[in-house]
N, CA, C and O of each residue as an XYZ file, in Angstrom:
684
protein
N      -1.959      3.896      1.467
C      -1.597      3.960      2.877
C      -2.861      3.958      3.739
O      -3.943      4.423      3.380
N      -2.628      3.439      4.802
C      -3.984      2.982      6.122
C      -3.678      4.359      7.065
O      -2.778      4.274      7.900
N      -4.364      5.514      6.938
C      -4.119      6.389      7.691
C      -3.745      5.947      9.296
O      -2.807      6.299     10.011
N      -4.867      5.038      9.545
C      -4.857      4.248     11.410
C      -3.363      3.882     11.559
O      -2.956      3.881     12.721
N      -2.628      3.625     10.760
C      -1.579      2.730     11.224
C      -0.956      3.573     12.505
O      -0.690      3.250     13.663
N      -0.834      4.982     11.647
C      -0.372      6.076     12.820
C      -0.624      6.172     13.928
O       0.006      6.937     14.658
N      -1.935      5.176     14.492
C      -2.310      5.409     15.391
C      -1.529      4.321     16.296
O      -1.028      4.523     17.402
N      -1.549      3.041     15.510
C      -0.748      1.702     16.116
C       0.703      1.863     16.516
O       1.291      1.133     17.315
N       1.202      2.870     15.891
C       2.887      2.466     15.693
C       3.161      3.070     16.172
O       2.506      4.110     16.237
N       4.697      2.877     17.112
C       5.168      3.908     18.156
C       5.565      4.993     16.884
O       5.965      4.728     15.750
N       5.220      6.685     17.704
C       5.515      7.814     16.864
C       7.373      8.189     17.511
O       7.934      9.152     16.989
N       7.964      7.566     18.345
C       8.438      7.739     19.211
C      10.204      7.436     18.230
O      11.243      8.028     18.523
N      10.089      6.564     17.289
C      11.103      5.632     16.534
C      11.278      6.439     15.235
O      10.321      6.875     14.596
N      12.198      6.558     14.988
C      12.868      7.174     13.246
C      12.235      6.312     12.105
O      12.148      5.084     12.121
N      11.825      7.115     11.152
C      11.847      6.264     10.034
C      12.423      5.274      9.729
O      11.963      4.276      9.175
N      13.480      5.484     10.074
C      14.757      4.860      9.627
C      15.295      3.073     10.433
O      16.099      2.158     10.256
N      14.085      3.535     11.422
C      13.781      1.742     12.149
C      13.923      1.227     11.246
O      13.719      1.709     10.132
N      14.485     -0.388     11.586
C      13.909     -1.728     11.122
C      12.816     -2.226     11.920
O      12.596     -2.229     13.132
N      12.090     -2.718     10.742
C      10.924     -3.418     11.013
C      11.245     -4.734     10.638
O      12.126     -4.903      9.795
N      10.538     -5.888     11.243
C      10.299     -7.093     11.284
C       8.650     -7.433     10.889
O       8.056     -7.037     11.892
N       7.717     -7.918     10.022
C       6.189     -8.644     10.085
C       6.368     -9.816     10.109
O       7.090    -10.567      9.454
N       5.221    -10.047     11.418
C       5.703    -12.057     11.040
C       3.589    -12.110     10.928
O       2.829    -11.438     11.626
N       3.266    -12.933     10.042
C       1.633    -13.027      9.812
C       1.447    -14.308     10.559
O       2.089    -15.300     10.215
N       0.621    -14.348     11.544
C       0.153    -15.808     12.015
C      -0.642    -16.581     11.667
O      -0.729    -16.087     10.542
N      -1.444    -17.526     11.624
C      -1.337    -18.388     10.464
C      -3.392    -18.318     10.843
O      -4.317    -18.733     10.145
N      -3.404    -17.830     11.792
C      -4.677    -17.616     12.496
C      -5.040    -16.522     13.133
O      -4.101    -16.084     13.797
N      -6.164    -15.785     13.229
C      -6.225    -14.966     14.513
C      -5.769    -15.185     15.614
O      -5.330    -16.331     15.510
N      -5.499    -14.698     17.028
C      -6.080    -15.014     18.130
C      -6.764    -14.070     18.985
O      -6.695    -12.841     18.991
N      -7.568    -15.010     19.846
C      -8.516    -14.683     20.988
C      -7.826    -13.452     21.433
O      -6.713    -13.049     21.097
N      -8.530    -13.016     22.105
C      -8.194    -11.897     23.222
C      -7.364    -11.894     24.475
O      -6.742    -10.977     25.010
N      -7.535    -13.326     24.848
C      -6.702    -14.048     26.235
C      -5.282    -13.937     25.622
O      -4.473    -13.296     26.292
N      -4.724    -14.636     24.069
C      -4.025    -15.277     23.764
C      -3.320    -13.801     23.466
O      -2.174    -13.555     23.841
N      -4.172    -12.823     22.726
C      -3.156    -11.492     22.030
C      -2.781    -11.025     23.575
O      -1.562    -11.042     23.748
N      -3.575    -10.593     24.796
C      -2.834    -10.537     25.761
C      -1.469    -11.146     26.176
O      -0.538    -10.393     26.461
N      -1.348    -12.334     26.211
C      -0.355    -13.057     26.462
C       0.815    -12.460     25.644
O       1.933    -12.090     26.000
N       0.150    -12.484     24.323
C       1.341    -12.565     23.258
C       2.040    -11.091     23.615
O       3.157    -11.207     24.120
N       1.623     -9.893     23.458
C       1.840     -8.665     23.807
C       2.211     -8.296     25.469
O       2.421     -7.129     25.801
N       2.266     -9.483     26.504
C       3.449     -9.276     27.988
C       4.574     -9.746     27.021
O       5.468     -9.050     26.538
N       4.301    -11.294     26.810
C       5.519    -12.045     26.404
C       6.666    -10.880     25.467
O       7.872    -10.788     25.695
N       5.996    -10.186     24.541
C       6.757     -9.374     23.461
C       7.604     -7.919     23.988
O       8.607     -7.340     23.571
N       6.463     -7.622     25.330
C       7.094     -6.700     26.043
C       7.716     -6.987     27.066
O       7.744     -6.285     28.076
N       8.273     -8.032     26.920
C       9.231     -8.248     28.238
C      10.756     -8.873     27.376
O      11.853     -8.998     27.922
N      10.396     -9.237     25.739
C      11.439     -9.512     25.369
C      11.802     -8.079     25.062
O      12.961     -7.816     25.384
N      11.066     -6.993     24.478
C      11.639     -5.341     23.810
C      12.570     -5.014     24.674
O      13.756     -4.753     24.473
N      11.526     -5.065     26.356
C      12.492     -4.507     27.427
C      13.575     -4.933     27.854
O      14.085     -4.290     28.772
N      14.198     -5.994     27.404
C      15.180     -6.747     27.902
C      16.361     -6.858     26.836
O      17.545     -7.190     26.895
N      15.185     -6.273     25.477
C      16.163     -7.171     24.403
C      18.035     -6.118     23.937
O      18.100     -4.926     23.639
N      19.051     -6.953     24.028
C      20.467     -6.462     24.163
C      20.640     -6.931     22.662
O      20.085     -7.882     22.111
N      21.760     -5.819     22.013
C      23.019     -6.307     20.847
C      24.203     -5.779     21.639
O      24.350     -4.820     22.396
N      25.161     -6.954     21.102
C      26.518     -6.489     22.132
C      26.279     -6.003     23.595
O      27.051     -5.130     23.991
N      25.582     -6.324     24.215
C      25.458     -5.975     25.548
C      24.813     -4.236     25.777
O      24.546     -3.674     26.839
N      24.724     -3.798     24.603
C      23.826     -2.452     25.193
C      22.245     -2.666     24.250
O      22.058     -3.329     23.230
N      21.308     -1.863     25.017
C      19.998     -2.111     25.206
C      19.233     -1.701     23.730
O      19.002     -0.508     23.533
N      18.962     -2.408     23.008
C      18.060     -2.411     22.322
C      16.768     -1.260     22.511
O      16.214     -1.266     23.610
N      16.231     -0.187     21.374
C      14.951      0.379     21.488
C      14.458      0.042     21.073
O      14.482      0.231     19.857
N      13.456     -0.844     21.687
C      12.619     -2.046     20.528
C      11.499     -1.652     20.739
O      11.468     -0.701     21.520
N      10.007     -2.177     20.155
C       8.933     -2.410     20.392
C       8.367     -3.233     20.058
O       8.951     -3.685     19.073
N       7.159     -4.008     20.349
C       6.395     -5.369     19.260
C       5.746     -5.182     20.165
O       5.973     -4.851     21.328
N       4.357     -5.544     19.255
C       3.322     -6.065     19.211
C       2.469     -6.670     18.587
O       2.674     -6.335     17.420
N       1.267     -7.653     18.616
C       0.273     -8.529     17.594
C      -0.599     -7.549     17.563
O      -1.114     -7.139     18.604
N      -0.962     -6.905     16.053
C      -1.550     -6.042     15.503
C      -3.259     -6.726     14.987
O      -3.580     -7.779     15.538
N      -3.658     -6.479     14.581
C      -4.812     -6.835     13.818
C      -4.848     -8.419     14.610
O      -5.297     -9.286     13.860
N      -4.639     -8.679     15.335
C      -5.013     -9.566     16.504
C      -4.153    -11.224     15.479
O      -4.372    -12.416     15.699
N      -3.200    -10.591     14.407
C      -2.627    -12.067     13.796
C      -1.320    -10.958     13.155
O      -0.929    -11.052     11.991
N      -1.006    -10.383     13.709
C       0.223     -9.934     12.989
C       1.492     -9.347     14.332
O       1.307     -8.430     15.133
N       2.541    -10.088     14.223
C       3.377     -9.072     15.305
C       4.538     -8.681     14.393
O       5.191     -9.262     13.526
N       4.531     -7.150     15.075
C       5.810     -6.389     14.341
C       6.516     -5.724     15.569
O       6.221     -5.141     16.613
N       7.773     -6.198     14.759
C       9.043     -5.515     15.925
C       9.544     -4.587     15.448
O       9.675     -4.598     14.224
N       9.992     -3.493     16.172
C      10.712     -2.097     15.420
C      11.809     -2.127     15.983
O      11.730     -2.520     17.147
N      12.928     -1.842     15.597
C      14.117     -1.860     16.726
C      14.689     -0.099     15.769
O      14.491      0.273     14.613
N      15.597      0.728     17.229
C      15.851      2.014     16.566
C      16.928      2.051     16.456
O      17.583      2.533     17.380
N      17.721      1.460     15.042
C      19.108      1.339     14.812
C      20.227      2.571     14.946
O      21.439      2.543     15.156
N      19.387      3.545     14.756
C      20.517      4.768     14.909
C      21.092      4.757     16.593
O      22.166      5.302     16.849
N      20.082      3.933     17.942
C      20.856      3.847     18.924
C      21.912      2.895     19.296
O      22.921      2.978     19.997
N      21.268      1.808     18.487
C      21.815      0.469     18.598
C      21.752     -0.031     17.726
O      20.556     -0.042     17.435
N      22.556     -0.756     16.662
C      22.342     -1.198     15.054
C      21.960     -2.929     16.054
O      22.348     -3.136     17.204
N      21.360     -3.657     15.431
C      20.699     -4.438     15.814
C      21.132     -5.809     14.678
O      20.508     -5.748     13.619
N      21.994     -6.855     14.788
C      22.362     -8.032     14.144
C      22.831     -9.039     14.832
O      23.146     -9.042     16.022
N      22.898    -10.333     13.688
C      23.671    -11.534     14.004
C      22.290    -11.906     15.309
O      21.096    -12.031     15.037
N      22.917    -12.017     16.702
C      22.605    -12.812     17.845
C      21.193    -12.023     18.172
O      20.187    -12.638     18.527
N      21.235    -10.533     18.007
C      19.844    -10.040     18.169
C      19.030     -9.869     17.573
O      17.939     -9.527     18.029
N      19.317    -10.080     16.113
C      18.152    -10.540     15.026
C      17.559    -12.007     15.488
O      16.350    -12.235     15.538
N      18.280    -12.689     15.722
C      18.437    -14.536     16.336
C      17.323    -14.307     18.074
O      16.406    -15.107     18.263
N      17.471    -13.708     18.632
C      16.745    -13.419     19.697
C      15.341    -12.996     19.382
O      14.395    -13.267     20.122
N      15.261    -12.487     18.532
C      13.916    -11.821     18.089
C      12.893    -13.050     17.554
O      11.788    -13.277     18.045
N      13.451    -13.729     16.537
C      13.337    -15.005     16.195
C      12.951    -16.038     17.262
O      12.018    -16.829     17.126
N      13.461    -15.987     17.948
C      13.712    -17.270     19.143
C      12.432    -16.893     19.675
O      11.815    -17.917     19.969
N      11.561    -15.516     20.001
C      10.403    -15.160     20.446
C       9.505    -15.737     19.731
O       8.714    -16.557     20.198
N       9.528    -15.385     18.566
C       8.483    -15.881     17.433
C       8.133    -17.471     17.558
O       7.061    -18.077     17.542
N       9.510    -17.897     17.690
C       9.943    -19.534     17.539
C       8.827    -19.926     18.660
O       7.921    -20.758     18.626
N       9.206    -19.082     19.586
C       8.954    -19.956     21.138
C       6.734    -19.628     20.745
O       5.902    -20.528     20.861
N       6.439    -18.329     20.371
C       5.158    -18.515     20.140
C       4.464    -19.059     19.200
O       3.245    -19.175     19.068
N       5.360    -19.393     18.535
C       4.657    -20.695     17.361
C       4.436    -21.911     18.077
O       3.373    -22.512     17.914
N       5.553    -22.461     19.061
C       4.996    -23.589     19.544
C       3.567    -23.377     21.176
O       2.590    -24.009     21.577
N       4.150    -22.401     21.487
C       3.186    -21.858     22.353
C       1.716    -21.822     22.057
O       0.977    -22.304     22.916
N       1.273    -21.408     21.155
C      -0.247    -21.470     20.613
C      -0.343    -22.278     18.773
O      -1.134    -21.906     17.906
N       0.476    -23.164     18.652
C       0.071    -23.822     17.315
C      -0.465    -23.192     16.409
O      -1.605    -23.387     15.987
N       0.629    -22.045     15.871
C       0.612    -21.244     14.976
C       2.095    -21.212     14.096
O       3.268    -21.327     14.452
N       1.419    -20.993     12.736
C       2.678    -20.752     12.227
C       3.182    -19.251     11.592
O       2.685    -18.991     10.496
N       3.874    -18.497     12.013
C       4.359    -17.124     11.510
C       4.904    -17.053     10.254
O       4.924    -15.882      9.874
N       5.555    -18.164      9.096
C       6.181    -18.031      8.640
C       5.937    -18.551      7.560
O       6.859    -18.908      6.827
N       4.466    -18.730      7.175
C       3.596    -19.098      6.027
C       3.544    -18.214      4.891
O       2.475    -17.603      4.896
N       4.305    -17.901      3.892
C       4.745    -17.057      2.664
C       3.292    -17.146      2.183
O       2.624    -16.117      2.293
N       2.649    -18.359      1.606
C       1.803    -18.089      0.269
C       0.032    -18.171      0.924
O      -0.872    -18.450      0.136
N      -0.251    -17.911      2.324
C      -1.192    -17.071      2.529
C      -1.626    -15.680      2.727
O      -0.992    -15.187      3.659
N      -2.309    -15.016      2.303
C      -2.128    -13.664      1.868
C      -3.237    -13.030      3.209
O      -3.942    -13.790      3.873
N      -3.213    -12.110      3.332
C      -3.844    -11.194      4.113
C      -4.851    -10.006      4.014
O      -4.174     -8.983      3.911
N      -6.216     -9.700      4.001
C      -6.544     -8.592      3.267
C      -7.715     -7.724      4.730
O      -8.452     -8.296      5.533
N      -7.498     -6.530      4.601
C      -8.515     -5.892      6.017
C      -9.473     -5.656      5.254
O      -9.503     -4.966      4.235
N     -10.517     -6.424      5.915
C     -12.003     -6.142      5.310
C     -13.212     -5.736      6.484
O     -13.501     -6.509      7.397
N     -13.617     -4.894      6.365
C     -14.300     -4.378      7.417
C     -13.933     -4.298      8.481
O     -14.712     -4.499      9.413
N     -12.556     -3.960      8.696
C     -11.752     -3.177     10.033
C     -10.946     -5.062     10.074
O      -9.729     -4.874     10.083
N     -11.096     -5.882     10.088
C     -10.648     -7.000     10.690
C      -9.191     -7.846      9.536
O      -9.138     -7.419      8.382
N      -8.380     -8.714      9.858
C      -7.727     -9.229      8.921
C      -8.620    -10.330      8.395
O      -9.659    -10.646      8.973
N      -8.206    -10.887      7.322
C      -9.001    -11.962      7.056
C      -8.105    -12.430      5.878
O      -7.715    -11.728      4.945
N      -7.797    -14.034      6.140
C      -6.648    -14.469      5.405
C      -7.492    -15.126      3.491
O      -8.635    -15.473      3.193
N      -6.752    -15.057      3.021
C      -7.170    -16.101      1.502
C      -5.557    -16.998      0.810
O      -4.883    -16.211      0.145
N      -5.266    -17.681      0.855
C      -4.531    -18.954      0.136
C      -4.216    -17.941     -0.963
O      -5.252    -17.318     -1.199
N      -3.379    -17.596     -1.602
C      -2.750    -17.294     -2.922
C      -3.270    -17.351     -3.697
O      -3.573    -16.387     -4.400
N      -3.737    -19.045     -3.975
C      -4.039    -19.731     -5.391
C      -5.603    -19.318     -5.690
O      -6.292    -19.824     -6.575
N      -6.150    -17.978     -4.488
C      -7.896    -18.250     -3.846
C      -7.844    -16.638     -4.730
O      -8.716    -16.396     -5.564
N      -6.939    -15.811     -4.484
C      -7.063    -14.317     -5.126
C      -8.284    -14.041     -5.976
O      -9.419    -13.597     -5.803
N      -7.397    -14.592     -7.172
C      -8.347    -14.338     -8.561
C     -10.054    -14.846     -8.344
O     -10.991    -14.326     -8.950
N     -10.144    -15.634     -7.641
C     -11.404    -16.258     -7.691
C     -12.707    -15.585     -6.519
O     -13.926    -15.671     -6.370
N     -11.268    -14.748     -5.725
C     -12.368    -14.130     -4.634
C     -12.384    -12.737     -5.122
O     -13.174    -11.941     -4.613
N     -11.476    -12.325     -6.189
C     -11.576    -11.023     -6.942
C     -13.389    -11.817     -8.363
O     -14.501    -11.438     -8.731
N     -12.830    -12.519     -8.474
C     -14.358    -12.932     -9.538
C     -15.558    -12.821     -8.904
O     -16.481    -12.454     -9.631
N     -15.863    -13.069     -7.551
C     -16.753    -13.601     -7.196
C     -17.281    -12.250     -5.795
O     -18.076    -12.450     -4.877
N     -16.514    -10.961     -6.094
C     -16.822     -9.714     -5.649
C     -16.777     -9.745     -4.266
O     -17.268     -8.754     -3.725
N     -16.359    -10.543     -3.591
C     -15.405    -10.614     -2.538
C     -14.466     -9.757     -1.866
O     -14.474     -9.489     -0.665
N     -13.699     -9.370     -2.690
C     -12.406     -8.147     -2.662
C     -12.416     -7.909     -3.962
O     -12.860     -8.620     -4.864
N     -11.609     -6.274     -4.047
C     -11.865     -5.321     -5.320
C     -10.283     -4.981     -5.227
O      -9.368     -5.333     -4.483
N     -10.399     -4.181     -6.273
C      -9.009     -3.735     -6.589
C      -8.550     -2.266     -5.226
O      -7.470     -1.722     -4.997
N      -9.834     -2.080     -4.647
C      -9.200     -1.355     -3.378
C      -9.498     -2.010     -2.463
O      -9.429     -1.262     -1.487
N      -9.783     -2.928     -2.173
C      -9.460     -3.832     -0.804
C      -8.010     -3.492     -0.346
O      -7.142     -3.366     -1.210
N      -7.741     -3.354      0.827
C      -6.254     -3.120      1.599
C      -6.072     -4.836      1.718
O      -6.763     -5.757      2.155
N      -4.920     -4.721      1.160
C      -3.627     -6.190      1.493
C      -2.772     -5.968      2.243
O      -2.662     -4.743      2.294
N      -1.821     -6.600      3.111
C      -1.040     -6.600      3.974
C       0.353     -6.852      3.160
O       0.521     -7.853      2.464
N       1.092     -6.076      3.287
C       2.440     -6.054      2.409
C       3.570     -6.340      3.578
O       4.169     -5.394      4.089
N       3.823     -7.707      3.968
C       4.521     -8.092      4.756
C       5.972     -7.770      4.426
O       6.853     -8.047      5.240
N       6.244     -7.203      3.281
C       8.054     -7.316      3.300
C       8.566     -5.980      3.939
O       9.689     -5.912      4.438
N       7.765     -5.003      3.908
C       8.167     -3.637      4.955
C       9.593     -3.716      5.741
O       9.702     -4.691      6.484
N      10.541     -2.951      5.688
C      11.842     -3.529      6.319
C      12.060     -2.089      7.510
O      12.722     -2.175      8.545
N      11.495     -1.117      7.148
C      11.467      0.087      8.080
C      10.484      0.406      8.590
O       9.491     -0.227      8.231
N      10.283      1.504      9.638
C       8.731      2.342      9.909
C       8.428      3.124      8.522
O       7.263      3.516      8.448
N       9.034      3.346      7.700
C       8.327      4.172      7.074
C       7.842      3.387      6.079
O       6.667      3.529      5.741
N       8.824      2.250      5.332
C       7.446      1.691      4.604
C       6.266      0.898      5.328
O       5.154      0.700      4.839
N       6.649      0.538      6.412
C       5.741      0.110      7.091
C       4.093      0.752      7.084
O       3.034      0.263      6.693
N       4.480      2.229      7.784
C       3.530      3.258      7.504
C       2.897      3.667      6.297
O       1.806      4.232      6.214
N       3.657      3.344      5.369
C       3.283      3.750      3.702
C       3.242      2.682      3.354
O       2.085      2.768      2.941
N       3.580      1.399      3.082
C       3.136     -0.024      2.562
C       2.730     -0.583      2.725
O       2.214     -1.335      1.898
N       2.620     -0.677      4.121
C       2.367     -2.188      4.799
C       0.944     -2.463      4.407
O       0.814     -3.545      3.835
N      -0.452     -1.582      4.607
C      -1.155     -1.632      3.920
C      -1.620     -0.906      3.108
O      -2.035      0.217      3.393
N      -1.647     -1.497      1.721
C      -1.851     -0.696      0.182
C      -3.581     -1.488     -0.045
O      -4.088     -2.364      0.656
N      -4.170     -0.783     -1.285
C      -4.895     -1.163     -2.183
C      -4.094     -2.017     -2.895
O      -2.922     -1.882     -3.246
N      -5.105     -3.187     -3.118
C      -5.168     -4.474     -3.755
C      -4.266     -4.131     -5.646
O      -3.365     -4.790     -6.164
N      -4.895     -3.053     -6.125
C      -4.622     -2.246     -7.246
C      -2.906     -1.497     -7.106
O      -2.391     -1.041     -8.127
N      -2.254     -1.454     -5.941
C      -1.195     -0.382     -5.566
C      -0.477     -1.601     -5.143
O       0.697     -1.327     -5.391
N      -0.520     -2.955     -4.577
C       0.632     -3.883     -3.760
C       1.061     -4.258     -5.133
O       0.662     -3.710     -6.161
N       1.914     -5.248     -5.063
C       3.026     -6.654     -5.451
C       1.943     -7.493     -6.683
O       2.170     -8.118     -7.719
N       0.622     -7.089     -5.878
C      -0.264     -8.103     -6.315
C      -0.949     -8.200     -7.539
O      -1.633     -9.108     -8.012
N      -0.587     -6.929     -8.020
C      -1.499     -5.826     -9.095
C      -1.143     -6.284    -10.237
O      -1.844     -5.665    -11.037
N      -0.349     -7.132    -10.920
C      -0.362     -7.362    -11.940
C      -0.398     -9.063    -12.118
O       0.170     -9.700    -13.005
N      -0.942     -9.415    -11.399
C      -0.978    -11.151    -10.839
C      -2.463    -10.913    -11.204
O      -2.840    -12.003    -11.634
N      -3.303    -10.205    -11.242
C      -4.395    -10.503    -11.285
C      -5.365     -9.647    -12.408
O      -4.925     -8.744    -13.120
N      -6.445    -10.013    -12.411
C      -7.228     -9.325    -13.232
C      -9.062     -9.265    -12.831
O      -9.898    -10.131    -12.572
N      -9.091     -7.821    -12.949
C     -10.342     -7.377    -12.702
C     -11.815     -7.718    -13.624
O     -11.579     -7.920    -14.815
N     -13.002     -7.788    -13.303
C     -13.912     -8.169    -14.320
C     -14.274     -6.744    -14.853
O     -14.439     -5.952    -13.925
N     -14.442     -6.203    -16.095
C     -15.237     -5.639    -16.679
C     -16.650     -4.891    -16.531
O     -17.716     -5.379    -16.908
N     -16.494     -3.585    -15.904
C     -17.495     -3.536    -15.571
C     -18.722     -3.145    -16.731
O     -18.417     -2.500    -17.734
N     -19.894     -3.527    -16.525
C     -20.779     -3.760    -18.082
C     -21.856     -2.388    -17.968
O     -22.668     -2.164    -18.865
């Protein structure tokens, strides 16, 4: 677990939120995460299921990641307002020529920052002492705040990833 996350995430929402991660396919600038973070807070504040109000939040995290929380115990959140949430994403993929929805690039925080590697790149940037078996990875499938808070970022040794790969020997 990334102790900081606590610091990012509304304390305000139940465990028991759904979470949404969408990874962008790039950083962005500072102009652009501005943008992205009105645009996201004007869909939270607005955003309806069945006509009553959504407790949402989102924002682009690590300046390439946006996560939405919605607080189902006020409002269970499906169908047309899962589809709305989407339609945001949709609309900022074409907005800045990014893609959110790239499965087999991976994510790892290295010296406070994200920094992406290709799948097929792992093993070779684990050979070549790059990233270690505690490097933090980004564990995009998080479906609540709490694994969010507890998963989202693990050691390289603790994710999904841990038995996909193999460490060198130390001599």
């Amino acid at each position: 677990m990334y102790s900081k996350l606590n610091e990012l995430i509304p304390s305000d929402f139940p465990d028991t939120s759904r979470v949404w991660i969408y990874q962008g396919s790039r950083p962005f600038i500072e102009k652009e995460e501005n943008e992205i973070n009105e645009q996201l807070e004007h869909f939270y504040t607005q955003w309806q299921a069945h006509g009553k109000p959504v407790k949402g939040w989102a924002k682009l995290l690590f300046k390439q990641f946006i996560v939405i929380i919605a607080d189902q115990a006020i409002t269970e959140v499906s169908g047309c307002s899962i589809d709305d949430s989407a339609r945001i994403i949709k609309s900022l993929e074409r907005q800045y020529s990014v893609n959110f929805f790239d499965r087999m690039t991976l994510t790892f925080l290295i010296d406070g920052k994200a920094q992406m590697l290709p799948f097929g790149q792992v093993q070779y940037a684990i050979d070549k002492g790059f990233i270690n078996q505690e490097t933090l990875v980004f564990n995009n499938i998080a479906t609540t705040k709490k694994e969010l808070l507890e998963t989202w970022l693990v050691p390289l040794n603790k994710s999904w990833l841990a038995d996909k790969v193999s460490y060198p020997q130390l001599q």
